[in-house]
ZAMARGU-4260 file (C-alpha; in steps of 0.2 Angstrom, whole numbers, plus 5000, padded with zeros to 4 digits):
<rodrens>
0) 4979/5006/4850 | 4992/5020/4845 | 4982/5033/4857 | 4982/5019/4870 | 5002/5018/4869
5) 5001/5037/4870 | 4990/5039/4886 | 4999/5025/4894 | 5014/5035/4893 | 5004/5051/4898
10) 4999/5043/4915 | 5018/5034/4917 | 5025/5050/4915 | 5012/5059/4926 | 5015/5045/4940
15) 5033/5044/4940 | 5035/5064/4941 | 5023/5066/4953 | 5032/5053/4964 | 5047/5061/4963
20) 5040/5077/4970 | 5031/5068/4983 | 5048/5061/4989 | 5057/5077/4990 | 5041/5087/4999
25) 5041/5073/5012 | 5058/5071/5015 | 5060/5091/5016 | 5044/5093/5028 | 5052/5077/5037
30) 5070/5087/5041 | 5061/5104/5045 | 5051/5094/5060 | 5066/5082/5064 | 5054/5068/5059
35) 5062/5051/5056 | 5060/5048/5034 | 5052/5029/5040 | 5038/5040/5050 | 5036/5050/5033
40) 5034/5034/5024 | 5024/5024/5036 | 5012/5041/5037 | 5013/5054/5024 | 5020/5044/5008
45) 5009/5030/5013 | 4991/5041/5015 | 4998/5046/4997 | 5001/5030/4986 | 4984/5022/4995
50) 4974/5034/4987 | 4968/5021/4976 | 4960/5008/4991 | 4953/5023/4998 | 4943/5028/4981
55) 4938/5011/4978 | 4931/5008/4998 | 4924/5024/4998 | 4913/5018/4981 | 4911/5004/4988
60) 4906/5006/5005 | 4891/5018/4996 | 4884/5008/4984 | 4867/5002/4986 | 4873/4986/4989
65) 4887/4988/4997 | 4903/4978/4988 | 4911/4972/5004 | 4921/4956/4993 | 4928/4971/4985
70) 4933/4982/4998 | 4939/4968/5009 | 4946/4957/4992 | 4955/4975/4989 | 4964/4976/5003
75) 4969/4957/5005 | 4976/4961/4986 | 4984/4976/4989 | 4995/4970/5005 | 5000/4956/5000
80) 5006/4964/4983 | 5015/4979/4993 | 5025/4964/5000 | 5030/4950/4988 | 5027/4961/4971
85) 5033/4978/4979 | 5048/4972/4987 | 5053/4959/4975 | 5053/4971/4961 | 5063/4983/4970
90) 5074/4973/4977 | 5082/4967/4959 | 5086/4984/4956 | 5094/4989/4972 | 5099/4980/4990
95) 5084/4983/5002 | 5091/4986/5022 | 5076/4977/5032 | 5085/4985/5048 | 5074/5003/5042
100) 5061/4995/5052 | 5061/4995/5070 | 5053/4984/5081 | 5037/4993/5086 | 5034/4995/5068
105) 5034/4978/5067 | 5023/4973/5081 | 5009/4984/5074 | 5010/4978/5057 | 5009/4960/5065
110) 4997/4963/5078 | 4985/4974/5064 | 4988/4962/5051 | 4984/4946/5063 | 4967/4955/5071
115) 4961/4956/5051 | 4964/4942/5047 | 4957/4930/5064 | 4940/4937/5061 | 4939/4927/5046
120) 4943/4910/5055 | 4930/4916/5070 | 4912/4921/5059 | 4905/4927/5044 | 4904/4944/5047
125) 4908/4959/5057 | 4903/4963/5071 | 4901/4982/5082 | 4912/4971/5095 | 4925/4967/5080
130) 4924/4988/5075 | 4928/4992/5092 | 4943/4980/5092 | 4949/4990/5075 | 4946/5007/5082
135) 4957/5003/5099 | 4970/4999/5088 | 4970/5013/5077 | 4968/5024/5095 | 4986/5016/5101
140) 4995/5018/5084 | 4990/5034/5081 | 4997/5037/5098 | 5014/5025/5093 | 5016/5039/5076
145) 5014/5053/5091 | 5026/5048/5100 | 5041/5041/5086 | 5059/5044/5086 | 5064/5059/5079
150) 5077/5060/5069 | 5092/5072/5070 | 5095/5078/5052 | 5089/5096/5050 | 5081/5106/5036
155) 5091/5124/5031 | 5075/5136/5034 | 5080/5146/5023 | 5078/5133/5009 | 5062/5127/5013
160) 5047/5135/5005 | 5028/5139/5010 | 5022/5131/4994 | 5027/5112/5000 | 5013/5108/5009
165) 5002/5112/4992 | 5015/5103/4982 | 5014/5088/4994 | 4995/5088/4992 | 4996/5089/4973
170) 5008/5076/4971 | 4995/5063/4979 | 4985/5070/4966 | 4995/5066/4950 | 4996/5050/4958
175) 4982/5044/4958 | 4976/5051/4940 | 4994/5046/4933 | 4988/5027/4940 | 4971/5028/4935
180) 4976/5032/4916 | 4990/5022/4916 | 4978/5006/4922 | 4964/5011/4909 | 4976/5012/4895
185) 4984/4997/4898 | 4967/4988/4901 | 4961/4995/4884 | 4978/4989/4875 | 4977/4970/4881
190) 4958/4968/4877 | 4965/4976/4861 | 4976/4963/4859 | 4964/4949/4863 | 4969/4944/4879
195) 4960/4934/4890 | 4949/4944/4904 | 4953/4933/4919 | 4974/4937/4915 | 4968/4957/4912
200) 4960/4957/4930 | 4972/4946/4938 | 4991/4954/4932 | 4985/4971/4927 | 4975/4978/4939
205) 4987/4970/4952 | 4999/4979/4945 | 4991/4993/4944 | 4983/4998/4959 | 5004/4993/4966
210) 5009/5004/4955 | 5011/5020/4967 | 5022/5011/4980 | 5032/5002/4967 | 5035/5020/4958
215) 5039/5028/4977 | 5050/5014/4985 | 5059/5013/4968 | 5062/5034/4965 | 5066/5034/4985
220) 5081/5022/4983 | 5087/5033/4970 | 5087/5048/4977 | 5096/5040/4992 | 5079/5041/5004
225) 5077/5021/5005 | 5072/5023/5024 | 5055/5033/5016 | 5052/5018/5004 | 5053/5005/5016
230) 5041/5016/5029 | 5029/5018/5012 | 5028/4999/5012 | 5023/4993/5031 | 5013/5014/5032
235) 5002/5006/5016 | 4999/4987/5024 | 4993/4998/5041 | 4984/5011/5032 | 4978/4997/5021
240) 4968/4990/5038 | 4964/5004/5049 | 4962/5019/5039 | 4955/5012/5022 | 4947/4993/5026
245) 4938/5003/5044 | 4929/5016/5036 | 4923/5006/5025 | 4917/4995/5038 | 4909/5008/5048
250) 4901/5015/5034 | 4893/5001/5030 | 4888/4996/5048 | 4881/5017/5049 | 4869/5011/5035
255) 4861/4997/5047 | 4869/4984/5036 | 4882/4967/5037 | 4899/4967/5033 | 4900/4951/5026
260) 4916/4939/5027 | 4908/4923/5020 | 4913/4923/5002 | 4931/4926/5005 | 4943/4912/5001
265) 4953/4907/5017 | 4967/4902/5007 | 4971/4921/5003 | 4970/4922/5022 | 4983/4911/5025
270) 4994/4920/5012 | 4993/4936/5019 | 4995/4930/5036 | 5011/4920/5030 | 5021/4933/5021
275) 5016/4946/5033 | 5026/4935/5047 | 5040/4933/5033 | 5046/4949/5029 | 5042/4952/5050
280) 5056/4939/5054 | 5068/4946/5040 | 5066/4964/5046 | 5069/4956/5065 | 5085/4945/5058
285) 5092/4963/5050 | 5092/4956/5030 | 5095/4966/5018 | 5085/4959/5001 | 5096/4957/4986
290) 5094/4948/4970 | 5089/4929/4978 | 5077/4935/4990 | 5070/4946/4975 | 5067/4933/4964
295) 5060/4922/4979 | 5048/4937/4983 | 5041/4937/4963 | 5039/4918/4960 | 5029/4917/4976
300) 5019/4932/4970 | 5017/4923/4954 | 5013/4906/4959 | 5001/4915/4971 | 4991/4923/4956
305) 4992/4906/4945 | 4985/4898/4959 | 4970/4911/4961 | 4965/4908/4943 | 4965/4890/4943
</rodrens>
């Protein structure tokens, strides 16, 4: 268990320098294209720490059967994490301006987050009609990112370096090994230890696979780029839908098969439906997160996962 404690601190170590990097790349190639930091994070940052969905879809999208509770399971997971768990750990450490976001940002994540989840209430699969509906959305945010505010802060030229693309581009892979070592160690360490399986999948795989955003929107509020943190958190929910959950779809549908929705619990639905309008209205009524709202977010989170189990 010693070599387990070792690794674990191998993939932390590898995660949390690797974010650091990713932050000061992003926020360097941001100011040399006078690119607003929340269009980093809703873009660049956010491709980055979703490198983990887009693994998992990709396998499971391929496989002979097609794991479509686990690409779909993943996502519904993975945003409703980046919200309650991302933001409520974040915010006990620092105050979290909900104003970063504008109002277009918030009507995509709305509108995308809402189209998901309605096809649930409306059949057990998906359709090519429902694929088209994904792909028309994706068509007018892309064309949202295109045409976003920029910003007026300015990179020195002189400063900025040819290697930060490459640097960009290895730090999104140090991210995702740094995750997927820290997560196996850890997995390793509480079957060690004896713990029960359904807690092992439930808290440390959630954590886990969150673990990128929480390392980003934390290292961004330290080095004073909270605006790229917040992006990183609405980019991942979007991304989550139309860049990682539609690929999967199509390349399931490519293979002449069904995307199945029938064996996915409504209630998780309704959760992500719920807190998706939540941190929507707070971002519309300009609050800044501080230690109440984080401990709200994190008992919600938790009640949500005790709930799961049972």
């Amino acid at each position: 268990m010693i070599i387990d404690f070792c690794i674990l601190l191998i993939g932390l170590t590898l995660l949390l320098y690797s974010a650091e990097k990713m932050i000061v790349s992003a926020d360097k190639i941001a100011k040399k294209y006078k690119l607003s930091p929340v269009l980093i994070g809703l873009t660049i940052v956010a491709f980055g720490t979703s490198a983990p969905e887009i693994v998992i879809t990709l396998f499971a999208a391929t496989k002979v059967v097609p794991a479509t509770d686990a690409i779909t399971g993943n996502i519904i997971g993975s945003n409703v994490a980046n919200i309650l768990l991302i933001l409520g750990t974040s915010a006990l450490f620092f105050n979290i301006n909900l104003d970063k976001i504008g109002n277009k940002d918030i009507v995509y994540l709305i509108a995308i987050s809402l189209y998901f989840s309605v096809l649930f209430y409306i059949g057990q699969a998906i359709t090519l009609f429902h694929t088209i509906g994904f792909l028309i959305l994706m068509l007018f945010y892309i064309n949202f990112l295109r045409n976003y505010k920029s910003s007026d802060q300015e990179e020195d030229l002189k400063t900025f370096k040819s290697n930060t693309y490459l640097i960009l581009v290895i730090t999104f892979i140090g991210i995702f090994i740094g995750g997927k070592i820290f997560l196996d160690s850890s997995l390793n360490i509480f079957q060690t230890l004896g713990v029960d399986e359904v807690l092992i999948g439930v808290f440390v795989l959630a954590v886990g696979t969150s673990l990128p955003e929480l390392i980003t929107v934390i290292i961004s509020y330290l080095k004073k780029k909270g605006s790229i943190g917040i992006g990183n958190v609405i980019g991942s929910n979007i991304m989550n839908v139309l860049f990682v959950f539609l690929p999967g779809i199509v390349i399931v549908q490519m293979r002449g098969l069904e995307y199945s929705l029938k064996n996915i619990d409504i209630f998780h639905i309704n959760i992500l439906i719920l807190v998706t309008l939540m941190i929507a209205l707070m971002a519309v009524l300009k609050v800044q997160m501080k230690k109440i709202h984080s401990l709200f977010f994190l008992l919600s989170y938790f009640l949500y996962l005790g709930y799961s189990i049972i």
